[in-house]
Legacy VTK file of the C-alpha trace (Angstrom):
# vtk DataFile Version 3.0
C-alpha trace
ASCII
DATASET POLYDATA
POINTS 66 float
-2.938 9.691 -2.854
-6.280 7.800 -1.894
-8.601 9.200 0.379
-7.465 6.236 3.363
-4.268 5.821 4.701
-4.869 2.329 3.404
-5.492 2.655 -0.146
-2.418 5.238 -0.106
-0.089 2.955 1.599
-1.264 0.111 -1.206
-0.211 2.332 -4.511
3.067 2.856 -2.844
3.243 -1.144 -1.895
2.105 -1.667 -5.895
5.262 0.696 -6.858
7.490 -1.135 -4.545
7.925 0.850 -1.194
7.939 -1.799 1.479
8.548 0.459 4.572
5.446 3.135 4.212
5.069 5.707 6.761
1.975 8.411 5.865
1.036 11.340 7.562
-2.425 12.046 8.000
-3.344 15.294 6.271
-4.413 17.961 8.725
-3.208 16.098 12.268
-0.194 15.106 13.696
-0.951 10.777 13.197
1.596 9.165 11.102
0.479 5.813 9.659
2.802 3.024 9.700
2.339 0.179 7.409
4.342 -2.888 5.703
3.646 -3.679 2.401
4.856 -6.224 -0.822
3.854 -6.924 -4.216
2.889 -10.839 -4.926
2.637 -12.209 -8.241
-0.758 -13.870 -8.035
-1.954 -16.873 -10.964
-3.182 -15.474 -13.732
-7.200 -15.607 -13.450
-7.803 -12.470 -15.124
-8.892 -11.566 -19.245
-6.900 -12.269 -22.026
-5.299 -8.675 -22.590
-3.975 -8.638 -19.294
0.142 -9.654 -18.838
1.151 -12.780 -17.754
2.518 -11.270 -14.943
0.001 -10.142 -12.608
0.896 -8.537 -8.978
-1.120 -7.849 -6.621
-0.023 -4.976 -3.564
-0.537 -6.135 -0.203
-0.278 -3.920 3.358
-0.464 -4.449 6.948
-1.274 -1.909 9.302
1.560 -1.760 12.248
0.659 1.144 13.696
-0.025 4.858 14.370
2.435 7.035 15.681
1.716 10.700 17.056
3.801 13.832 16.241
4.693 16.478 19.193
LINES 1 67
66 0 1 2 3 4 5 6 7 8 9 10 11 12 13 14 15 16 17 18 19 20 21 22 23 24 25 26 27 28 29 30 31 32 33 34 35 36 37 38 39 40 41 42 43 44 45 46 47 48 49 50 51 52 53 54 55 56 57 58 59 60 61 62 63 64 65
């Protein structure tokens, strides 16, 4: 979900998915990213975990279906 490739390809890097390929809704593009999870220091309020990750894509490239 998300209305960019981008911020879709980031909920499935936050739930794990490291390979992400997305097709565009409506056209033939597939969107090809690479994505991770990083646990980044804790800098954040009190009732947050200890744990904090942080999703993080990058963009390989678009492919076109036929």
């Amino acid at each position: 979900t998300g209305k960019s490739p981008r911020q879709a390809a980031l909920k499935a890097a936050n739930r794990g998915h490291t390979d992400i390929r997305l097709r565009e809704r409506g056209t033939k593009k597939v969107h090809i990213f690479t994505g991770e999870r990083v646990q980044v220091p804790k800098g954040a309020p009190a009732w947050m975990g200890d744990k904090i990750w942080k999703p993080q894509v990058k963009k390989v490239g678009v492919e076109k279906l036929e």
